[in-house]
C-alpha positions in Angstrom: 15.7 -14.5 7.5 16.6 -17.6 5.6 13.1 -18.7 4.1 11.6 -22.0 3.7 13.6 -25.5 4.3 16.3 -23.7 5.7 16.8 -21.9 9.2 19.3 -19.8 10.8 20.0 -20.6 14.3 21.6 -17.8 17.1 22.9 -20.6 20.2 23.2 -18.5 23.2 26.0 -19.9 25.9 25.6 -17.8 28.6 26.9 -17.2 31.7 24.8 -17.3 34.8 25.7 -15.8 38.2 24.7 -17.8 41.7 21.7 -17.1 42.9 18.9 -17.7 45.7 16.7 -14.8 45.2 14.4 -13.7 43.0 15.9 -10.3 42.4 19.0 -12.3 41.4 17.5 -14.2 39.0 15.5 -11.4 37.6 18.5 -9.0 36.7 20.2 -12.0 35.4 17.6 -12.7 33.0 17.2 -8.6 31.9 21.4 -9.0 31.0 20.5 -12.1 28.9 17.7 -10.7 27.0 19.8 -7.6 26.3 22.6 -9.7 25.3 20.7 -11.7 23.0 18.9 -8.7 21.9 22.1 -6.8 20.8 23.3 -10.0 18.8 20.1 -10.2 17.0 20.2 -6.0 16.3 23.4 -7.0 14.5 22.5 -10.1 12.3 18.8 -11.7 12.8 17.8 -15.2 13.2 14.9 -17.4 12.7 15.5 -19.3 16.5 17.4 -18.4 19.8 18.1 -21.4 21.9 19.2 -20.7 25.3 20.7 -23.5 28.0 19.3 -25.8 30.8 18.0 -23.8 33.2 19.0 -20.6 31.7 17.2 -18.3 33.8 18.6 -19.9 37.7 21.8 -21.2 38.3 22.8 -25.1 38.4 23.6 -25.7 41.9 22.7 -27.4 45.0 22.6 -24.0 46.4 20.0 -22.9 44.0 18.1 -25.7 44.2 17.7 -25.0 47.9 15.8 -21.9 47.5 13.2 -23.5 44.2 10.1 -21.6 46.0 11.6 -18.5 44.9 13.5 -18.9 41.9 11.0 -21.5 40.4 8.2 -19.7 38.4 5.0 -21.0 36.8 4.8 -20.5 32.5 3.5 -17.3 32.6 6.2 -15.7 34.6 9.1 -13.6 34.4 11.2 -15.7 32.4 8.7 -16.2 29.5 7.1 -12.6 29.9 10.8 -11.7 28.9 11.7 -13.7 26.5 8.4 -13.2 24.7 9.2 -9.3 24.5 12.0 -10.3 22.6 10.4 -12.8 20.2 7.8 -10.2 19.4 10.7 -7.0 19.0 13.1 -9.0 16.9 10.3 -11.8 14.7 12.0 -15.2 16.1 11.2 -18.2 17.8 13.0 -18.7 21.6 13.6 -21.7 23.1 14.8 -20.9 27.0 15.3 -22.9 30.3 13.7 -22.4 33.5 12.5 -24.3 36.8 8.8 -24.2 36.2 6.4 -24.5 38.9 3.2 -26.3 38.9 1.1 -27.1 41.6 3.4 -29.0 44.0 5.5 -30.2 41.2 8.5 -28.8 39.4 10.4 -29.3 36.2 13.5 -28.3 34.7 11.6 -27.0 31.4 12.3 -25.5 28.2 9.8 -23.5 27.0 9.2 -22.4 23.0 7.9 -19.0 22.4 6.9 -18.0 18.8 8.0 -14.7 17.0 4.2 -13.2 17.9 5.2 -14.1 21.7 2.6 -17.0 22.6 4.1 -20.0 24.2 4.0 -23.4 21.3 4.4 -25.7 24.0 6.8 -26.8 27.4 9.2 -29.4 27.4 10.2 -31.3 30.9 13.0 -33.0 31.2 12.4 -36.8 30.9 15.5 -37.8 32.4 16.8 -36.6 35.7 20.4 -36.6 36.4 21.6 -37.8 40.0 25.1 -38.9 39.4 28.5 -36.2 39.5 27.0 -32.9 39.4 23.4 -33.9 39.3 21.1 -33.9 41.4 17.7 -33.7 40.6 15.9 -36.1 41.8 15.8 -34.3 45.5 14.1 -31.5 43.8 12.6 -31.7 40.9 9.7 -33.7 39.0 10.1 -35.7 35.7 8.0 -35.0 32.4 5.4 -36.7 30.6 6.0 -35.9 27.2 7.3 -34.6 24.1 7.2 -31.2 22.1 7.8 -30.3 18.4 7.6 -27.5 16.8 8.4 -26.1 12.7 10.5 -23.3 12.1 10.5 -22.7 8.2 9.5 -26.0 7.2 12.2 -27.6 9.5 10.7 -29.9 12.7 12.4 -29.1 15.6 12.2 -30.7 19.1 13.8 -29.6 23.1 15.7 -32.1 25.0 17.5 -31.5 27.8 20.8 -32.8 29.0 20.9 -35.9 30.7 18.5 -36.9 28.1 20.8 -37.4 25.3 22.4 -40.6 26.7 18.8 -42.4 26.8 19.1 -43.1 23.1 15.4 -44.1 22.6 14.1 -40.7 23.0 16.0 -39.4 20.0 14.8 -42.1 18.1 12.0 -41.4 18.9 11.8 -38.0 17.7 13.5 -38.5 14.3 11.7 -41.4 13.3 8.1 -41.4 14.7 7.6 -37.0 15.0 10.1 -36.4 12.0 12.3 -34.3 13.9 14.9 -32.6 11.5 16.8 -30.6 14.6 17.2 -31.9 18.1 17.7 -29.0 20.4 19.8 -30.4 23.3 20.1 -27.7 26.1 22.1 -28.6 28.9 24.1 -27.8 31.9 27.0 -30.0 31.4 29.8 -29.5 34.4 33.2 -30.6 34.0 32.5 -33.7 36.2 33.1 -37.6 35.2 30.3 -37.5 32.6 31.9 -34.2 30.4 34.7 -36.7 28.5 31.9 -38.4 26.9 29.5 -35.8 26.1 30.5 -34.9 22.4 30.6 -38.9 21.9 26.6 -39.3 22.7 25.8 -36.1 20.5 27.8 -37.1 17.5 26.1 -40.7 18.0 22.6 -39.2 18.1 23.2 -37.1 15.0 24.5 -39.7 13.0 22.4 -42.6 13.3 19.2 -40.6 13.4 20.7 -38.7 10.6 19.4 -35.1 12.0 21.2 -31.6 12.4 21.9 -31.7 16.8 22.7 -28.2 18.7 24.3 -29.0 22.2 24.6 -26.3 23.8 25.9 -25.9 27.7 26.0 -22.6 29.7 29.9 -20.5 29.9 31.7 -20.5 32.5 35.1 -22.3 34.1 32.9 -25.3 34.5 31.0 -25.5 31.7 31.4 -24.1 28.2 32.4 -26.2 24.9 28.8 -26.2 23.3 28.6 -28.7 19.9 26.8 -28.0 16.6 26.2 -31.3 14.7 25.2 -31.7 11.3 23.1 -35.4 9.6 26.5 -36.3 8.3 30.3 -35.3 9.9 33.8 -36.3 8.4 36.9 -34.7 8.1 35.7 -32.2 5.9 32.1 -32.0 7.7 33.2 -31.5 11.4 31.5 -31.2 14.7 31.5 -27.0 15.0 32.8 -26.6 18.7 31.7 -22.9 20.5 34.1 -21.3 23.5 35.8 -23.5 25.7 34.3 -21.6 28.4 33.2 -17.9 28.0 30.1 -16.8 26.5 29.9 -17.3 23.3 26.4 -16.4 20.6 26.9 -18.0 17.6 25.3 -18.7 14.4 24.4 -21.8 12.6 22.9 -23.1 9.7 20.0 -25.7 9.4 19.2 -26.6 5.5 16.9 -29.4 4.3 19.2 -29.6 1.4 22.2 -30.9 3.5 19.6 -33.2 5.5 18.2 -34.9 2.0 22.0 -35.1 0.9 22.8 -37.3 4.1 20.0 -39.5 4.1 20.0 -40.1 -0.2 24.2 -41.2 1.0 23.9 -42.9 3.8 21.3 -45.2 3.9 20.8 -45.8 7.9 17.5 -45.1 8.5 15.6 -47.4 5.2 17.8 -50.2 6.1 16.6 -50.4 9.9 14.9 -54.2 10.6 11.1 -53.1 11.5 11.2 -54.9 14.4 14.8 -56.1 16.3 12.5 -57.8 19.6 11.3 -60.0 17.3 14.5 -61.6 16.5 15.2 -64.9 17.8 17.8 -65.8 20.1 21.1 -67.7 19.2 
């Protein structure tokens, strides 16, 4: 793999078929682990991210039938993707509705290259406008998850979460975050146009490396690497407009020191903007 300070990344947009059923969703999730599994036989990785919700689909339909497609942690989803951490020495980050007591949460769960589960991620934000809607079925989280892959702190965030701008903030300048992991189910509704602006926004001012990554298909696709710093000669790395696409990044604290040494952003923050009187 790549070694300390630097991290090689597999981003996994997938497809993912309707469903309602738990057989559905189960032979879904066996085709994704094999899929991922054949990409990493090929050329390894140090972390596999998969989408929002990567292991139902995103749909009124689906969220209609939660008490069987929703799971608790130790279920099928992270039994799975824990098989594949331990066969291939890599950390996973992967989506699922998550079921706990009466409760549920679109989660991302992180599972370490030995297979044991670092910690779940809720989704702070739910979405109810265009394609979203969450709020009818689902149960906001309560906090935050990090995580260190090779010396580099990484963090989960999921979707609608991006345009709260506070919460990346957050993580790159209280918990140190060097790479925001956005997962997401981004549909081609009102909101898509301005997607890549929020995620390009985030990277830059917080001066961190930002994977957005959506599901495939004809509604979704167009997943967005970002690095600390982007120009003309620096840009945002753009995967399939809409197939499924498993591509590789890199992550390097060298390119993250460069960008904060240049740009100055973060030192030259006022400590406290509240504070400032009014004209």
């Amino acid at each position: 793999m790549q070694g300390i300070d630097r991290l090689r990344l597999l981003a996994c947009q997938i497809a993912v078929p309707p469903m309602t059923d738990a057989p559905e969703r189960d032979a879904h999730l066996d085709r994704s682990v094999a899929l991922v599994s054949a990409a990493l036989a090929r050329a390894p990785a140090d972390l596999v991210v998969l989408p929002e919700l990567s292991s139902i689909a995103y749909s009124a339909a689906a969220f209609a039938h939660l008490d069987a497609l929703a799971e608790p942690l130790e279920g099928p989803s992270l039994r799975r993707w824990a098989a594949l951490a331990r066969a291939h020495g890599v950390h996973v980050v992967f989506g699922f509705a998550r079921r706990a007591g009466a409760a549920t949460f679109i989660s991302s769960a992180v599972v370490a290259p030995d297979g044991s589960c670092l910690g779940v991620y809720d989704k702070l934000h739910l979405c109810q406008y265009g394609a979203g809607v969450e709020k009818s079925h689902f149960t906001r989280g309560d906090h935050i998850v990090t995580f260190r892959v090779n010396g580099i702190t990484c963090a989960p965030i999921i979707c609608y979460d991006i345009r709260i701008p506070e919460l990346s903030r957050s993580l790159a300048l209280r918990h140190g975050v060097d790479l925001i992991v956005h997962c997401g189910a981004y549909f081609r509704d009102e909101s898509f146009a301005t997607w890549h602006d929020f995620i390009t926004t985030r990277a830059l001012e917080n001066q961190v490396y930002l994977l957005s990554l959506n599901r495939a298909g004809a509604d979704y696709g167009r997943s967005a690497f970002c690095a600390p710093w982007m120009d003309e000669s620096r840009p945002m790395l753009l995967m399939d407009d809409h197939g499924e696409d498993l591509r590789y990044f890199d992550v390097t604290r060298a390119e993250i020191d460069r960008a904060r040494a240049t740009y100055s952003f973060r030192v030259d923050r006022l400590a406290d903007y509240d504070a400032l009187p009014g004209g």
